[in-house]
N, C-alpha and C positions, 0 to 999 in steps of 0.2 A: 628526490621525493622524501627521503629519511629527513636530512636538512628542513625542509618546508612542513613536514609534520613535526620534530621537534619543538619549532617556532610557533607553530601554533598550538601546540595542546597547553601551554600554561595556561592561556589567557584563556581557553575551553575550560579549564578545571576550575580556577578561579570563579566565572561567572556560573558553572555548576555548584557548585560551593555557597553562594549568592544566592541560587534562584528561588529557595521557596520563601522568599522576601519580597516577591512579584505575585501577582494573583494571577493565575492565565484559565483564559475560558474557550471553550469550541461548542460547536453544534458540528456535529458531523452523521450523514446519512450513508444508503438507507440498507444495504444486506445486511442479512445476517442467516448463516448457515451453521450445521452440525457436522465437523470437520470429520472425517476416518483416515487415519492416515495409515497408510500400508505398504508390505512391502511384497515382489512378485514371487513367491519360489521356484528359482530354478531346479532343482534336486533337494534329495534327501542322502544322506547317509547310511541311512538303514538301521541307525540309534536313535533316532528322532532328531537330529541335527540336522537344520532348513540350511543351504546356502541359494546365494536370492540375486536375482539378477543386477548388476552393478551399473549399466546404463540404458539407455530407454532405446538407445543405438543396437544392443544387444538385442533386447527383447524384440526390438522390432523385426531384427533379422530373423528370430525364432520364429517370430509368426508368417513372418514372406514365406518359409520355408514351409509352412502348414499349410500355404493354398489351395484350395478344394479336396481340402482335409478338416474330422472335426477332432478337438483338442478337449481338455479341461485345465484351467489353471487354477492352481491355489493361490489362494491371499492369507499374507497373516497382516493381523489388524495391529500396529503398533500400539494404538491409544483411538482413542475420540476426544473433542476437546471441541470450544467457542470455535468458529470460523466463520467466514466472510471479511473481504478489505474493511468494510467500514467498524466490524466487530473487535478485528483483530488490533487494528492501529487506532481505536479509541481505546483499548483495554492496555495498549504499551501507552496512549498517552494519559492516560489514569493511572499507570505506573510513577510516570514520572511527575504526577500531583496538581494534571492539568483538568480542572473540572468540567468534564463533557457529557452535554447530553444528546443522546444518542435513538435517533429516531429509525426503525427496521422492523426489519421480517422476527421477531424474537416470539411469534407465535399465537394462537388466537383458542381462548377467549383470552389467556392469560400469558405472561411469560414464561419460557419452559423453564425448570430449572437450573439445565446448565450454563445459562447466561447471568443467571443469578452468582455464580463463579467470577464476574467479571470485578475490574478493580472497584470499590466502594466509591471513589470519584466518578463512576458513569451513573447516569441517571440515565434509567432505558424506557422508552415509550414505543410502544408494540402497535403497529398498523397493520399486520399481515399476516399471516403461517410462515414458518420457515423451510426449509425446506434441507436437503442431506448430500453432501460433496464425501464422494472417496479421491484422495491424493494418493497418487502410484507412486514413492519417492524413489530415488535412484543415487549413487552417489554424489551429482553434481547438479542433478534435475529433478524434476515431479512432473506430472501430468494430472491433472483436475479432471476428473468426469463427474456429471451432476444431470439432475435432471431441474430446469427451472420451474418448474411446477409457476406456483403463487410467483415468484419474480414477473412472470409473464401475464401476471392479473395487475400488478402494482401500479397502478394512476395516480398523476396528480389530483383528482377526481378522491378516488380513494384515501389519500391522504389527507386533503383538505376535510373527508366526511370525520374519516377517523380523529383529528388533530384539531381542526377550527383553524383560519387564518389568521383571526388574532391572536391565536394562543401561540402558530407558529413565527410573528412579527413580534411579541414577548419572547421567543426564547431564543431567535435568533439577536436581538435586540443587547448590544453593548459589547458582544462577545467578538474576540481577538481572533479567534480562526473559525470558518468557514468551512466546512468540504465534504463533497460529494464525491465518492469513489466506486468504484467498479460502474465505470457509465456503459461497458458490453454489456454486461450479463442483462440487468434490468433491463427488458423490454424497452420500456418507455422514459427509458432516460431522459433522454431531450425533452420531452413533454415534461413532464416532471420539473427537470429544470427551466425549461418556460412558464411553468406554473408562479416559479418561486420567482422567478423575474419580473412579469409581470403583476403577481398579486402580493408578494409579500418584501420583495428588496423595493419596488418603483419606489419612487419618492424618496431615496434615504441617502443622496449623494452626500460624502464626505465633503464637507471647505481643509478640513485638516488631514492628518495622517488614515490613508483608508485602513482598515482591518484584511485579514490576508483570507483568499479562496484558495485552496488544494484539491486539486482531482488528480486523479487517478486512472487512464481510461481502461486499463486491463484489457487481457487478451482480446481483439477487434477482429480477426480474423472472420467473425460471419457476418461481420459489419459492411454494407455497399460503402464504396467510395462516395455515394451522396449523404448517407448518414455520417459518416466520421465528418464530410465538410462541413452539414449543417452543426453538427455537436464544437467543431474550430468555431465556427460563427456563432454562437451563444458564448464559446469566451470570453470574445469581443465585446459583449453586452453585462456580462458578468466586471469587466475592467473598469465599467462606470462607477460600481461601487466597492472594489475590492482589488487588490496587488495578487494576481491571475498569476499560482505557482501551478505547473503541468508536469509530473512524474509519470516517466516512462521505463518499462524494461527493454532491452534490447529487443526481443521480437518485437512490442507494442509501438518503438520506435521506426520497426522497417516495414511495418504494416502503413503505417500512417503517411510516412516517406512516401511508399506503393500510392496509396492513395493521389495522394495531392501531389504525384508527378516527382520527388527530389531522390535523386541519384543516393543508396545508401553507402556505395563500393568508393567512396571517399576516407581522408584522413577524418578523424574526430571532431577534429576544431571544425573543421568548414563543413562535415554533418547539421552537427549542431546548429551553426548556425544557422545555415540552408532551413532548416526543420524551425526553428525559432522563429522566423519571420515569417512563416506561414500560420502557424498556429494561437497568432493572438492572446499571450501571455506574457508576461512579465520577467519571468524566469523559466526555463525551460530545463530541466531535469531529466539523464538519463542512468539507471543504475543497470551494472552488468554485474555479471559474476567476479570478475576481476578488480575492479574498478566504478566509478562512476562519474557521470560528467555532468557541466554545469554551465550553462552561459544566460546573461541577463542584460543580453544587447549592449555593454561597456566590456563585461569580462569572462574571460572562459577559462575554468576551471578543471582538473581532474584527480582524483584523487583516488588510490586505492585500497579496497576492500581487505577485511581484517580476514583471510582466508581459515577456514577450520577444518582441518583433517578429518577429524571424528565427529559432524555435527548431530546435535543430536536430534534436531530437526530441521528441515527445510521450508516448510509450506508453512510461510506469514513472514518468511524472512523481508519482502518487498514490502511488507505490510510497516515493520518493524522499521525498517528503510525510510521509508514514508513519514513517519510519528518522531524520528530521532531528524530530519530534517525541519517538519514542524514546530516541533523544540527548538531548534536553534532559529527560529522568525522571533520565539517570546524571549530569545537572550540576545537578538539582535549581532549576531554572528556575520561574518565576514563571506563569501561564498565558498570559498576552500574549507573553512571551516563547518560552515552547515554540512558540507559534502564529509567529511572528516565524523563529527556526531555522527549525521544520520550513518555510514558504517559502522559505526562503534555501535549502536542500538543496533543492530541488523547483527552485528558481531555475534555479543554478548548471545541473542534471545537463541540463536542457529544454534552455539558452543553447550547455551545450559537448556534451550526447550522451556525458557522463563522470560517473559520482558523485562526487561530490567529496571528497578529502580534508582535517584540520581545514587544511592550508596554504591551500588553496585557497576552504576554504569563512569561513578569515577574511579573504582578499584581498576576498571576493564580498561580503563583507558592508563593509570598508572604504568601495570603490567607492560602495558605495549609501550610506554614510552623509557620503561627500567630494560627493557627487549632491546631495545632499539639502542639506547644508551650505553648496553655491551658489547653489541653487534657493530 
């Protein structure tokens, strides 16, 4: 593995080094949340010093043990900050000086302030109320509780009032990526994206190179197996006009497995692939904690994660994930190597609690490969 990252991180840094000599453009939809990130207290000291539960596996046995018993627990609140998939990995990819504009929940009549925080390359246009996620984080996990309020108002309907269909066939018009994330949470996802299908991509088949779609489907678990099949089958209609990249996390990967019948208690490679051929994309994407994998029906990739002992945040790391893989579609990267970036941007934002910019996110990758070169 050392050996195969070696070899590739020159030709990564070089064409990082290169890139803002490219002009790169996205539209990406449509959450947008006010993150709380928190952590549980197990005890106190009795000096005021909180120690806080270290896995979610802990906590949960604390509470089996309170059954028909009542409890109170403390939270302390780490920070509040932007959140939502599509907030989080439009604001890493405006990090990295890709100019996105960003259609979401960022609030109604106006946008709230703290989205105004986001990088100066996103341009935001507000169709909705947003609405407020607490992150339970843990050492090596989080847990998101939210309530979807407005998510669950959000229509194609809505969106066309708010936006105009030409205005959204202007601004999706020329631009290099594509993507719609968190298709669970949103209600009406699929509607939504049937919107965009039928009223504002028809008609715009590429003769030449298509421009790239990314989703994202996020935790699915209240999702029916008929919904996750028909949302497979809108990717299939999305591939008319666009190179169908599908990023998954591990649970979101053996949810959908569940779904559509494919065995998850297999090796990697033949997962993947199994799961690829069902789901009507181009590239199919999975990141774990460890590692992450990659196959694009010729090649299967894996490659592993820049682990961080002390991170400073958890919750948008997939997000981060997501955005440093999209970067490497605009430097036209090799699949080990997208897989290798998007880590390294997932690294980076975890270690400092900052998306990274490309200065930053080539010092991060120097570092590991000066690591690497002594080891």
């Amino acid at each position: 593995m050392d050996d195969k990252l070696k070899s590739a991180l020159p030709d990564i840094l070089s064409k990082l080094g290169k890139s803002d000599a490219v002009f790169k453009s996205a539209f990406v939809g449509f959450d947008a949340c006010i993150d709380y990130i928190m952590r549980i207290v197990r005890e106190r000291d009795g000096k005021g010093s909180a120690g806080f539960f270290s896995s979610s596996e802990e906590f949960g046995n604390f509470l089996i043990k309170l059954e028909n018993k009542s409890c109170g627990i403390e939270l302390q609140t780490k920070l509040s900050k932007i959140g939502g998939n599509m907030v989080i990995m439009a604001n890493a990819l405006g990090n990295l000086n890709v100019k996105v504009e960003c259609v979401g929940t960022f609030g109604l009549p106006d946008i709230l302030p703290v989205f105004k925080t986001m990088s100066e390359n996103c341009t935001l246009h507000t169709i909705a109320d947003t609405i407020n996620a607490s992150a339970l984080e843990f050492e090596r996990s989080k847990v998101i509780m939210f309530d979807p309020g407005p998510y669950n108002h959000l229509t194609w309907e809505n969106i066309k009032n708010a936006m105009g269909v030409d205005r959204l066939r202007e601004m999706v018009s020329g631009k290099q990526l594509i993507s719609f994330v968190n298709w669970s949470e949103i209600e009406n996802s699929s509607q939504i994206w049937k919107g965009f299908l039928d009223e504002v991509f028809a008609g715009s088949e590429n003769s030449g190179a298509k421009p790239f779609f990314f989703t994202d489907f996020s935790d699915c678990s209240r999702k029916s197996k008929q919904e996750i099949q028909y949302a497979l089958d809108l990717l299939g209609r999305f591939r008319n006009h666009f190179k169908v990249n599908l990023s998954l996390n591990q649970n979101e990967s053996e949810l959908i497995a569940k779904a559509v019948g494919i065995n998850a208690e297999v090796a990697d490679e033949e997962f993947v692939k199994a799961l690829f051929n069902v789901c009507n994309s181009d590239v199919l994407i999975i990141h774990r904690v460890n590692d992450a994998l990659a196959y694009d029906g010729l090649s299967f990739e894996k490659c592993d994660t820049f682990l961080c002992e002390d991170p400073a945040i958890l919750t948008g790391g997939g997000d981060n994930f997501n955005a440093g893989f999209c970067y490497s579609l605009f430097l036209k990267l090799n699949l080990f190597q997208s897989l290798l970036l998007a880590n390294a941007v997932s690294g980076s934002y975890v270690k400092s609690g900052i998306s990274p910019d490309i200065a930053k996110l080539i010092r991060f990758l120097e570092q590991k490969m000066k690591y690497i070169e002594i080891h």
